[in-house]
Every structure is written in structure tokens, then in C-alpha cells.
N, C-alpha and C positions, 0 to 999 in steps of 0.2 A: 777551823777558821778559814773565810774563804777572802780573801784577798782579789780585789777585781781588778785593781790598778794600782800605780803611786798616783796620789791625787794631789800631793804642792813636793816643793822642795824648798827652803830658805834659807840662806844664810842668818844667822843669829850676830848681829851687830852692836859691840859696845860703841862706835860710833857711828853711828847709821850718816853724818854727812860725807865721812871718808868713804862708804862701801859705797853713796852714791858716783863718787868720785869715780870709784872704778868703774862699777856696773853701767851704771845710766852713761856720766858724761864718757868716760874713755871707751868702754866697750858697746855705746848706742844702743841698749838694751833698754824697751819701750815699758819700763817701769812706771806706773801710775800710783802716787802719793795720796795715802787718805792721811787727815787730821792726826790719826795719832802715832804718825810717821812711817807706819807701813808704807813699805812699797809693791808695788806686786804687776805680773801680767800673766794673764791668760794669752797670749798673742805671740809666745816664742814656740816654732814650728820644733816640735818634741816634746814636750811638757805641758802637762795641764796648767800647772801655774809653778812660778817662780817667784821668789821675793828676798828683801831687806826685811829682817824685822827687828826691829829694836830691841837690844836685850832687857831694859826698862819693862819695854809692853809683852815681853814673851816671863819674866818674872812676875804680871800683874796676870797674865791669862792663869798658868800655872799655879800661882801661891799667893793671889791677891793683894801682893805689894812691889812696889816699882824698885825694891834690890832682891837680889837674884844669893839666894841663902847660901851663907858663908860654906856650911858642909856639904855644899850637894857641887859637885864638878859643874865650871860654868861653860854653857853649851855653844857650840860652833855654829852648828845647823839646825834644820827638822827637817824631818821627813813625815808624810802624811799617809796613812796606808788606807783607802779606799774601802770601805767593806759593799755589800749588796744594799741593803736599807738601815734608815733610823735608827731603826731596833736591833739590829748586827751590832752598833756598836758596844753595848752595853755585853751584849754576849761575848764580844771577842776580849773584852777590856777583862773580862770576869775569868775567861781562858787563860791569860795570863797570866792572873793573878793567883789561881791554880795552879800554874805551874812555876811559882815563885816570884814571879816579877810583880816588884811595889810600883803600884799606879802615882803619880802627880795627882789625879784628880779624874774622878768617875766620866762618864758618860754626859753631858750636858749641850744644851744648844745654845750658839752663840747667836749673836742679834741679827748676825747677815744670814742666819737658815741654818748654816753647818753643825752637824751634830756630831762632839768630839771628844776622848778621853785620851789622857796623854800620861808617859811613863818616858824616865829617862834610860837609855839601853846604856850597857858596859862602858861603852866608849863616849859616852856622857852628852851625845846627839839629842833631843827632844823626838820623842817619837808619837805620832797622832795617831788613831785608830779616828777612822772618821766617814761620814758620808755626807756629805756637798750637793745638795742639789744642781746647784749653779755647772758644776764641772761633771754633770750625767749627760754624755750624748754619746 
């Protein structure tokens, strides 16, 4: 597996108006809100992107419903692991899964472009295997 970059980091928010409290109003961090309450920026100098994501919409990415499953450890963060192309991800997601780790959910492309398969690691983090057009420069 070849890993290019981290390409997001998030926090995983049961109250995403609280985290903005912190993030955005107390620490000035130029977080931009889409409708389903994501927050996010490409624009903090070290990080391709960073974000708030609601644990409602990080339970609907993952397992198609807005509660987040009673046996699975409920998650703090994510992390997004970059691959080379589209088609890496599906191979890296399959690498793991060979060597024991149970995927969330295969390889697929979400509506903004990102193509992404997700698995929860030991420490109960969301972890993406992914490639982002948006964040290749």
C-alpha cells in the first residue's frame, strides 16, 4: 500500500454546536458549514483539510442510518489516508482486509468526487482510505 499523504483529519462530534464553540468561535478556525452540518477547511496552513463532523452524518456515511450502532465503539475522530488514484482505493481497502481488518464499507464515490472505504481501527478512530481530487496538488 502506498500512502501519499493524510488527506483530512476530523473530529467526530455528538454535538457539533459545542465543537463549533470551540473550534470556529474560541480558536478562530476558518471552518466552512455545508447543510448537513459539516464543517470543514482546506485553509489551515499544515493540513489538507480539517473538520467537525457530526456523528449523526459520519453514522449515515458509514452504516446508512443517522445512529451510530450500539456494538461498534463510538468514534472521536477520522483520519483520511490518501492513496495514488481512484483505483488504489479499492486495492488498499482489499489489503487490509487480507490482513484481517473488517471494513465499514468498500470503496465507493461520494457526491463531491472523493473516492473512499472506511474501517474502524483498534482505538475505535474512523479510518478512510481515500483519494480526493480536490486536495491533489
Amino acid at each position: 500500500m502506498d500512502i501519499a499523504f493524510i488527506g483530512s483529519v476530523a473530529v467526530i462530534s455528538p454535538d457539533a454546536s459545542a465543537s463549533k464553540g470551540l473550534y470556529v468561535d474560541a480558536l478562530g478556525l476558518p471552518l466552512n458549514g455545508e447543510p448537513d452540518g459539516y464543517r470543514h477547511s482546506e485553509d489551515i496552513e499544515g493540513s489538507k483539510s480539517f473538520g467537525i463532523w457530526p456523528l449523526e452524518r459520519a453514522a449515515q456515511a458509514c452504516f446508512g442510518t443517522v445512529e451510530w450502532p450500539a456494538d461498534r465503539p463510538i468514534p472521536q475522530a477520522s483520519i483520511e489516508f490518501e492513496v495514488g488514484d481512484a483505483e488504489g482505493v479499492q486495492d488498499a481497502a482489499d489489503e487490509l482486509a487480507r490482513k484481517g481488518f473488517t471494513l465499514l464499507h468498500g470503496a465507493r464515490v461520494e457526491p463531491w468526487g472523493q473516492t473512499v472505504a472506511r474501517l474502524q481501527s483498534p482505538e475505535g478512530l474512523i479510518i478512510g482510505l481515500s483519494y480526493a481530487p480536490a486536495l491533489q496538488s
